[in-house]
C-alpha positions as CSV (number, residue, x, y, z in Angstrom):
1,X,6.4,-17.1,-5.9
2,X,7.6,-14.3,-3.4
3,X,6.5,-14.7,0.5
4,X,5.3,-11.5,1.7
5,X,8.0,-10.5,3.9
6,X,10.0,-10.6,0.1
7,X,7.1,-8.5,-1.2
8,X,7.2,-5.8,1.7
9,X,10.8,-5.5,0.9
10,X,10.6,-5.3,-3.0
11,X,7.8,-2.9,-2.2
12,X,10.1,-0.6,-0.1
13,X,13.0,-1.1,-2.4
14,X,10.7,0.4,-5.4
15,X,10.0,3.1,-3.2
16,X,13.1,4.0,-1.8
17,X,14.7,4.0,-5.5
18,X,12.3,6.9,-6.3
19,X,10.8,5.5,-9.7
20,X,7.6,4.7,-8.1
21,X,4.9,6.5,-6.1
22,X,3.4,4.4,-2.3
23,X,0.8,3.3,-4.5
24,X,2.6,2.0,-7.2
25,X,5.0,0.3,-5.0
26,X,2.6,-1.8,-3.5
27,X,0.5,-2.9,-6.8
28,X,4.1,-3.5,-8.5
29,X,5.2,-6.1,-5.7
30,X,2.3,-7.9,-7.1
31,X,2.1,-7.5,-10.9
32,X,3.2,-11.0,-11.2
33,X,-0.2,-12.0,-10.1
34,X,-2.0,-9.2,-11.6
35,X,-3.1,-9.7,-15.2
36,X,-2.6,-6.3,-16.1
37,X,0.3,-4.7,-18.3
38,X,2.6,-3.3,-15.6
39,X,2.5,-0.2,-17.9
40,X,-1.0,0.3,-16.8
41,X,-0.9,-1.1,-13.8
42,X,2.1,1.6,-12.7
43,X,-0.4,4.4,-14.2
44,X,-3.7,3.0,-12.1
45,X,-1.2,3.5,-9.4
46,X,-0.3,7.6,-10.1
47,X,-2.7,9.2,-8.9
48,X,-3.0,7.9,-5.2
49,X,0.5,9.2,-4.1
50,X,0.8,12.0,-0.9
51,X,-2.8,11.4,0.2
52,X,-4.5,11.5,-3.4
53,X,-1.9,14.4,-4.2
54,X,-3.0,16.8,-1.1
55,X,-2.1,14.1,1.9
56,X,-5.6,15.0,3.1
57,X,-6.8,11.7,2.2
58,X,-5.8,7.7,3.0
59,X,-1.9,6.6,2.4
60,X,-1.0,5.7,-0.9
61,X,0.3,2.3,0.4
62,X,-3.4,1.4,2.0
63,X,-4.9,2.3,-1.3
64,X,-2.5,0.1,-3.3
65,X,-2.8,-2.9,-1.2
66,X,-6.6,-2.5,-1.0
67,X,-6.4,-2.3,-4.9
68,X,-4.5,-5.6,-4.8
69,X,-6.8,-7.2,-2.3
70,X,-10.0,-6.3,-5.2
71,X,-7.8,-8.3,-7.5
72,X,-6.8,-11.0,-5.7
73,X,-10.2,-12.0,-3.9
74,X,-11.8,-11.1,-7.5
75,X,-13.8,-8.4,-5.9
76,X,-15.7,-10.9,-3.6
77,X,-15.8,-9.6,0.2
78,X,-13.5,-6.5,-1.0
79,X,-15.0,-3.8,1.5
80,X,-14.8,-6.6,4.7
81,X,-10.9,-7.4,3.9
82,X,-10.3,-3.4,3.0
83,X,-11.5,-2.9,6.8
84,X,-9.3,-5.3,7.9
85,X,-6.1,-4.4,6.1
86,X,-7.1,-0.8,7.0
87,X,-7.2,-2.0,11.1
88,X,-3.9,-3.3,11.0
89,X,-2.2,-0.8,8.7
90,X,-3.0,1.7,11.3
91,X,-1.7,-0.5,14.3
92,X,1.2,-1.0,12.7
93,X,1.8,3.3,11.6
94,X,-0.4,4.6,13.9
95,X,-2.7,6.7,11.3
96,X,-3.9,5.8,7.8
97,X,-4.3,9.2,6.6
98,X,-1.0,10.7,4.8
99,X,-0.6,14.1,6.5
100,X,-0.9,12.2,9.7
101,X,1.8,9.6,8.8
102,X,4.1,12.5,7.9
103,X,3.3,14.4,10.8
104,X,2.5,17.7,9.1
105,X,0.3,19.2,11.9
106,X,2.2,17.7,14.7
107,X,5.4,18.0,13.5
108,X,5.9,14.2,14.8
109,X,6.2,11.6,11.8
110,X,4.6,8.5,12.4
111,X,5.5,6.4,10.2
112,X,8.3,7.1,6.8
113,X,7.0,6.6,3.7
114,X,9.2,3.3,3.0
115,X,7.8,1.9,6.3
116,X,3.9,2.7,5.4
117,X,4.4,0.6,2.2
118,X,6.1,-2.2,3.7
119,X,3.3,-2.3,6.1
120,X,1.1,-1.8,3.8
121,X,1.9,-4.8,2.2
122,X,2.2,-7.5,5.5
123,X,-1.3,-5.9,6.4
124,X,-2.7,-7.1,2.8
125,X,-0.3,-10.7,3.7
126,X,-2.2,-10.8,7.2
127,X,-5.6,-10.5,5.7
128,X,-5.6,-12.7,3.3
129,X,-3.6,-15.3,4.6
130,X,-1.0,-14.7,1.7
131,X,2.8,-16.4,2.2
């Protein structure tokens, strides 16, 4: 089984590559724990990308590793770890919600999209203690 620091980096490789969304990215680094057809799972994942499509809402990456977290605590405590992996997401970008990542109003990106996934996914590793 990968580590996490592996999964961050297959995460961000998927990413870079351009054949999936922040979203997608994440919940694929996992799909080997996930019993759900990675055809599905990669469609779940399509409509969280830029912000919920607008980048007014909560990073694609958060949404995919609190997606994971559901799965891999089978839904028990969900909300508590999704606050938690939410905390240290935004220590580690310094925003959670997409336009601010990017840096649309400032001008000032925060955090690239390759890097919010990545963290996205040793934020999920943190919470739940997963090596």
């Amino acid at each position: 089984m990968p580590t996490i620091k592996e999964r961050a980096e297959l995460a961000a490789n998927l990413k870079a590559t351009g054949k999936c969304n922040c979203t997608q990215s994440v919940v694929k680094a996992f799909e080997d724990i996930i019993d759900v057809d990675p055809t599905v799972l990669t469609q779940l994942g399509a409509g969280f990308a830029a912000g919920m499509g607008c980048m007014e809402s909560t990073c694609g990456a958060l949404i995919g590793a609190v997606m994971v977290a559901g799965v891999t605590t089978e839904g028990k405590g969900t909300p508590r770890y999704s606050k938690e992996i939410m905390s240290k997401f935004n220590d580690k970008c310094g925003a959670t919600i997409c336009k601010d990542l990017k840096g649309i109003t400032t001008g000032q990106t925060l955090c690239e999209c390759n890097d919010c996934v990545k963290n996205a996914v040793l934020s999920l590793g943190e919470t739940l203690n997963l090596e």
